[in-house]
N, C-alpha and C positions, 0 to 999 in steps of 0.2 A: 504494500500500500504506500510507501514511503516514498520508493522507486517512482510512485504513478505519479507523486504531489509532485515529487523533485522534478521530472520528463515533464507536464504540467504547468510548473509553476516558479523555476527557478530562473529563468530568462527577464521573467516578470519583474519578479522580487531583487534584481540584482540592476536592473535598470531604475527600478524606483528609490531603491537604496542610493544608487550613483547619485542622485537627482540631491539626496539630503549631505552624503561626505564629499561628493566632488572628487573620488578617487577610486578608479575600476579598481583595485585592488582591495580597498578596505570595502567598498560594499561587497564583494564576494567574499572578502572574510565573514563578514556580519550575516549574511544567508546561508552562508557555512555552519556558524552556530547557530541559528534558526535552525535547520533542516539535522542540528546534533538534537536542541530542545525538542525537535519532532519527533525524532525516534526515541526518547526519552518518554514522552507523552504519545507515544503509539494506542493504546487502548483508546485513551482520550478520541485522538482524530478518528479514530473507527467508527467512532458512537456519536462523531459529528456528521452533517449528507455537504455535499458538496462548498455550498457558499459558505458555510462555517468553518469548513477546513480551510478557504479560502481566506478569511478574514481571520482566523485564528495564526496563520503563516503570518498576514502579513501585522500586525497586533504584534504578533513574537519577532520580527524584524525590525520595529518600532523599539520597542524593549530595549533587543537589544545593541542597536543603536545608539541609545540612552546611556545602558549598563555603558557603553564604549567609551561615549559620551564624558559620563561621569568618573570612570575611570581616568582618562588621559586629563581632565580638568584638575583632580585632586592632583596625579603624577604631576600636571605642570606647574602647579600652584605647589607643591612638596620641593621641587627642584628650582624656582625663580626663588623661591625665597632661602632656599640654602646657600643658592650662588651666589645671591646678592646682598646676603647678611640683611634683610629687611625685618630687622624682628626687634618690637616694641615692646621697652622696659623686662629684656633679658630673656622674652620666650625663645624656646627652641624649635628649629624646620620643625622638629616632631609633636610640639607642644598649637603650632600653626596650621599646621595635618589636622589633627585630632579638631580643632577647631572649626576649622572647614565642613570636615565631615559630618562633623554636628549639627551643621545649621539645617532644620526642618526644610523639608518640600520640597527638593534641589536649590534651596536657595545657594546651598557651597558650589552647585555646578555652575547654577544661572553667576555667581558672583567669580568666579574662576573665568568662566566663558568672556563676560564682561570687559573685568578691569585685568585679568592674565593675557587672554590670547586676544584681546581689543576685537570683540567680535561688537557689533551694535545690535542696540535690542531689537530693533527687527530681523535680524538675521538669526540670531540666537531664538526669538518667536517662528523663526520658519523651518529653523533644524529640531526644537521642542516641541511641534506645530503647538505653538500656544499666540496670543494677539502679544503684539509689542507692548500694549499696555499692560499689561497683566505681569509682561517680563518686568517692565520698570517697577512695578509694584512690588514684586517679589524682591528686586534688587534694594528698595528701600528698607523693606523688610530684613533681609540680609543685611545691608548697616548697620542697623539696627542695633538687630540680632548681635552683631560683634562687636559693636560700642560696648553692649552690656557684659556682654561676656571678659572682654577687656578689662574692666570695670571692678571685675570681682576678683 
């Protein structure tokens, strides 16, 4: 069954993927792990009829996307601030890290995404598909958020 979604559906999902990273390579990495999550959840797609496995692929390309996403935002934000000794009243990169990761709702990614890899908020809204305003939202909330935690 796996074989049929992958013959099916991965030319798809690897074009639309291209569309969010900009890079034929990391989108067939990320359909790669989709179609591993698939065989993982084999029972699952069995028990779903066509259009479901359909939007369940691409849902889980979405993901993980994100996972990728937020991965490479925390790694860059871990690694700028190591390099460049940016760290206020004696935190360490790892003390910075942890901080990051912390902040609710991806606001560590949207905040990495931001002010790390100078993406602007509508472009960061159209690889989270979420509206620009909602990103800038999140991003105040993130300030925030690490005013306070600074703070303490």
């Amino acid at each position: 069954m796996i074989e049929e979604l992958y013959a099916r559906y991965h030319t798809e999902l690897v074009k639309w993927c291209l569309k969010m990273t900009e890079n034929q390579r990391t989108a067939e990495d990320i359909v790669h792990d989709t179609f591993l999550r698939a065989i993982q959840n084999e029972a699952l797609l069995t028990s779903l009829n066509e259009k479901q496995q359909r939007a369940w692929l691409y849902r889980t390309t979405k993901n993980a996307y994100i996972d990728r996403v937020r991965h490479a935002s925390y790694e860059t934000a871990f690694n700028e601030l190591s390099e460049e000794r940016r760290f206020c009243e004696g935190f360490s990169a790892f003390e910075w890290r942890e901080l990051l990761t912390s902040l609710p709702d991806m606001e560590g990614v949207i905040f990495s995404m931001r002010y790390l890899e100078g993406l602007s908020s509508n472009r960061i809204g159209e690889i989270l598909s979420l509206p620009a305003g909602t990103v800038r939202f999140k991003l105040s909330l993130a300030r925030k958020h690490l005013r306070e935690a600074l703070k303490k």
